[in-house]
C-alpha positions in Angstrom: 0.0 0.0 0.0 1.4 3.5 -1.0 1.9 6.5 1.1 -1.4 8.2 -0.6 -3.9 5.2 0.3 -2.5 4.5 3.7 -3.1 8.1 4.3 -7.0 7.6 4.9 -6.7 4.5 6.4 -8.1 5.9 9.9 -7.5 4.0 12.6 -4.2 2.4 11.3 -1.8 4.9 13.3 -0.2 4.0 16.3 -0.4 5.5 19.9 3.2 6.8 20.0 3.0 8.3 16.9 -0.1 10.2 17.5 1.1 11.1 21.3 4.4 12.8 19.3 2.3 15.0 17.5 -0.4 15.7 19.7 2.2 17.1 21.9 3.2 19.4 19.5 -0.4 21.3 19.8 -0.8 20.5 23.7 2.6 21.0 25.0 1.0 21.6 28.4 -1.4 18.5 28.6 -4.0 20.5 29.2 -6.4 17.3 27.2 -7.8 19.6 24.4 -6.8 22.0 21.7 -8.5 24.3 19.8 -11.3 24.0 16.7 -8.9 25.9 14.7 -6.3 24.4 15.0 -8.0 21.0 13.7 -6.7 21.9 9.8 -3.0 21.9 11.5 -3.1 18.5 13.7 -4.5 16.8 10.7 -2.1 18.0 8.1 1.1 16.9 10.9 -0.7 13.5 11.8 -0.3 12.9 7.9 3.2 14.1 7.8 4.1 11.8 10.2 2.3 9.3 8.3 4.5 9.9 5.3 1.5 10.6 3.0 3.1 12.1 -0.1 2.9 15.9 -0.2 0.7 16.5 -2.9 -1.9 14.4 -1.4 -1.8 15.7 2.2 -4.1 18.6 1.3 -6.7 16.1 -0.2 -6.8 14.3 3.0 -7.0 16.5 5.5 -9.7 17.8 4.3 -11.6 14.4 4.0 -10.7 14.0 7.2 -12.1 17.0 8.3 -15.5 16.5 6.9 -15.2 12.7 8.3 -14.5 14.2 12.0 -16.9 17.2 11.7 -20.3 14.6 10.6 -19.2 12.3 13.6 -18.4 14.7 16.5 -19.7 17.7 17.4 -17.3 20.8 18.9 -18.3 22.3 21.7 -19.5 25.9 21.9 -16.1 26.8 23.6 -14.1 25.6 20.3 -12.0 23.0 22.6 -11.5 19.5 21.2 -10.5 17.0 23.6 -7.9 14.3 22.7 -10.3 11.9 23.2 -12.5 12.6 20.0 -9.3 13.2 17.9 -7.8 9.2 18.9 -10.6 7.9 18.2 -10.7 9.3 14.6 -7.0 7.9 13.8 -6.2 5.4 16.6 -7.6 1.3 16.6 -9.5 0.5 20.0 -6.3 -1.6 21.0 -4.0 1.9 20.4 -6.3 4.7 22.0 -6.8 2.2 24.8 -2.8 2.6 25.0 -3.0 6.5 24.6 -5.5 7.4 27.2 -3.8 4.5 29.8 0.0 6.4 28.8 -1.4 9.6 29.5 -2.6 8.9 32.6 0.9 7.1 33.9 3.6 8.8 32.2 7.1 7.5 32.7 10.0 10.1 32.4 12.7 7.9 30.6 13.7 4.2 29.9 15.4 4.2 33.1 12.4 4.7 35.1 10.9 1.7 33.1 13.3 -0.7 34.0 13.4 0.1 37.3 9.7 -1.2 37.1 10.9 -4.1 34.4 13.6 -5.4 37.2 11.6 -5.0 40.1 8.5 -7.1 38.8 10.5 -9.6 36.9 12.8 -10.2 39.8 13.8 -13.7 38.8 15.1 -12.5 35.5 12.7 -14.7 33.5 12.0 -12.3 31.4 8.4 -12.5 31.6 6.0 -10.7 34.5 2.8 -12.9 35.0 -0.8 -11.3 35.4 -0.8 -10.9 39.2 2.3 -9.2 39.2 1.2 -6.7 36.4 -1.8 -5.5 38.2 0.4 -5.4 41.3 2.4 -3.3 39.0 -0.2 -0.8 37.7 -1.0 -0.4 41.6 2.3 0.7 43.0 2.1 2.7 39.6 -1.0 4.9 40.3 0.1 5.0 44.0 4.2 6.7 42.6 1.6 8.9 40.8 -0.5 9.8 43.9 -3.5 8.7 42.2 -6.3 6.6 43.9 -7.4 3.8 41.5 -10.0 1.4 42.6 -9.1 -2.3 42.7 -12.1 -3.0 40.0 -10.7 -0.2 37.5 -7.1 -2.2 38.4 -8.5 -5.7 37.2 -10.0 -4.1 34.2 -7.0 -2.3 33.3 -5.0 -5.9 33.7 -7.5 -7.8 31.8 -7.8 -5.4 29.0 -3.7 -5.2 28.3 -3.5 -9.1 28.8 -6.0 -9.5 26.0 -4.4 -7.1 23.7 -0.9 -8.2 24.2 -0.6 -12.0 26.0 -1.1 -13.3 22.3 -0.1 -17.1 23.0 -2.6 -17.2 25.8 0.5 -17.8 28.5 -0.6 -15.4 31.1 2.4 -13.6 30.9 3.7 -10.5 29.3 7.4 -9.8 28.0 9.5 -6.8 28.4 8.8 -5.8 25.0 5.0 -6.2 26.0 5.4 -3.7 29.1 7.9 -1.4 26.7 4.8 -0.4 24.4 2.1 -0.5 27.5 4.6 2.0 29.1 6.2 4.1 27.1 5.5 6.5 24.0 7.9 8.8 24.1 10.2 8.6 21.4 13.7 7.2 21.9 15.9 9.6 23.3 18.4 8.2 20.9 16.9 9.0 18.2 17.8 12.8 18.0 21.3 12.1 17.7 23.6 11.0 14.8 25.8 8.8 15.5 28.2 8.1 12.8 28.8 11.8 11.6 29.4 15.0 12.8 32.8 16.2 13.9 35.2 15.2 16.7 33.2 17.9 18.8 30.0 17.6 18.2 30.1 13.6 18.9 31.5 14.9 22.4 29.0 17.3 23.0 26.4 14.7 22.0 28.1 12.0 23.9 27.6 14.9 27.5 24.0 14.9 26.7 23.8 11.0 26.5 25.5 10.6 29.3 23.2 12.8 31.4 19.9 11.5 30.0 20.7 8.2 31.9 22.9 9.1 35.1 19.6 9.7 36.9 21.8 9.4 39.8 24.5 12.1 38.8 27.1 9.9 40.4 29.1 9.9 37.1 28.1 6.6 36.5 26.2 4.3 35.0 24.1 1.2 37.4 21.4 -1.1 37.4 18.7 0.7 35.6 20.6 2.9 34.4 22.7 0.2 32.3 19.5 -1.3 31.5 18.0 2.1 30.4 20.7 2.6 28.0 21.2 -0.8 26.6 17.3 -0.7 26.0 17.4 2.4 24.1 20.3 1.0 21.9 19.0 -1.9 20.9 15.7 -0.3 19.8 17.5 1.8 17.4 18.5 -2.0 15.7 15.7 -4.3 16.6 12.1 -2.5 17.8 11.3 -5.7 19.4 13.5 -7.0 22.5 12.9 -9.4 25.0 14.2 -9.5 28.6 16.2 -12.2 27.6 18.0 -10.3 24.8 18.5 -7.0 26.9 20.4 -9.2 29.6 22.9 -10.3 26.9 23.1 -7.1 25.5 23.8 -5.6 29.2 26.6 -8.6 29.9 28.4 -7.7 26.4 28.3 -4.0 27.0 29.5 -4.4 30.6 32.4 -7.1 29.9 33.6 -4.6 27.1 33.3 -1.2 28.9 33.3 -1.8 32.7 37.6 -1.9 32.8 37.5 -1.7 36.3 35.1 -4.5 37.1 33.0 -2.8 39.3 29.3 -3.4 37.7 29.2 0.3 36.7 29.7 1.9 33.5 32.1 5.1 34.5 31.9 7.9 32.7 35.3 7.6 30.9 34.8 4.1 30.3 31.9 4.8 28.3 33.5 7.5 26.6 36.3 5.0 25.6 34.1 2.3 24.4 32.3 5.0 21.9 35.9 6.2 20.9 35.9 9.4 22.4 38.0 11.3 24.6 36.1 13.2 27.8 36.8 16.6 28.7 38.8 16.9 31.5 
């Protein structure tokens, strides 16, 4: 299917990439944006699409005329995200939208923490018990009060969209999508150009994004966080079984000192840099 016919395919886009854009008109997550704004959101939701440029114009306004006979505005112009996901987003995606907004993670780091404290045996799986346990002492982080029945329906609902064998478990690729939308941080950075000083002034703000603990080093989730990140940019889906041989390579190549920890310098090494001093 080309560009142009995928571009009216409504309900074929995924939560993150919707979530990417929609932040681009509700920076503040105030839940709505304005009626005239509408014209805008569609034309970027089919950017991101990739819908050829010539036809853009053509569908946005097809969409328009789609959204406009199925919802109606109300009188103070505001259109809440809600009307908007359903328009563009499958029942299994907006499900993932609305649950994302309402438990936001800040990085990859933050999600394995939760990865490695619910699969503590390093299976690589977390069973259905332990993910509503999960989403419990999630809401709770978030000072939110959830009620135990909204906590089994929000557990049955993402074990029937993603326990696909019928196992009763979920992987850490599973948990990854459930969890987080927010683009790689990776992502923004180009890794196999630039100049000698620009890979070092890239390499500061790596390094930053995942010592959550500013100690100059990087542990546990941290590693975990990082080694997540990377292999996403290579293979979109990883299993917890993958990340831990990923995390044992990276650690027997960089960690010179043998300490568990990925210093600062020795990271910086690995990568084929040299660290200010």
């Amino acid at each position: 299917m080309d560009s142009s016919a995928r571009g009216l395919a409504l309900g074929s886009w995924d939560a993150a990439g919707f979530w990417q854009v929609w932040l681009r008109f509700d920076p503040r997550g105030t839940g709505y944006i304005q009626e005239k704004e509408l014209d805008a959101f569609f034309h970027q939701m089919f950017v991101k699409l990739g819908t050829d440029d010539v036809a853009v114009g053509d569908h946005v306004r097809k969409v328009q005329q789609q959204f406009q006979a199925a919802h109606r505005v109300p009188e103070d112009g505001r259109v809440p995200m809600e009307q908007l996901a359903g328009v563009f987003l499958s029942e299994d995606e907006n499900f993932l939208l609305l649950f994302r907004r309402e438990s936001p993670l800040d990085s990859s780091v933050e999600f394995m923490q939760i990865w490695r404290r619910y699969d503590a045996d390093s299976s690589g799986f977390i069973s259905a018990t332990e993910l509503r346990d999960f989403l419990r002492d999630l809401f709770l982080h978030q000072q939110k009060t959830v009620s135990e029945a909204k906590l089994a329906e929000y557990t049955e609902t993402m074990m029937r969209i993603f326990d696909k064998n019928k196992d009763g478990r979920l992987d850490l690729n599973d948990l990854a999508r459930i969890l987080a939308l927010q683009q790689n941080f990776l992502l923004q950075f180009k890794m196999d150009a630039c100049s000698t000083e620009e890979r070092r002034r890239d390499f500061e703000k790596i390094f930053a994004h995942y010592d959550v603990s500013q100690n100059g080093a990087l542990e546990g989730p941290e590693v975990d966080g990082f080694v997540k990140d990377m292999m996403e940019l290579v293979q979109p889906s990883i299993r917890g079984v993958d990340l831990d041989k990923f995390r044992e390579i990276l650690l027997r190549h960089c960690d010179v000192n043998k300490d568990g920890k990925i210093q600062k310098s020795e990271l910086a090494l690995c990568l084929g840099l040299k660290t200010n001093p």
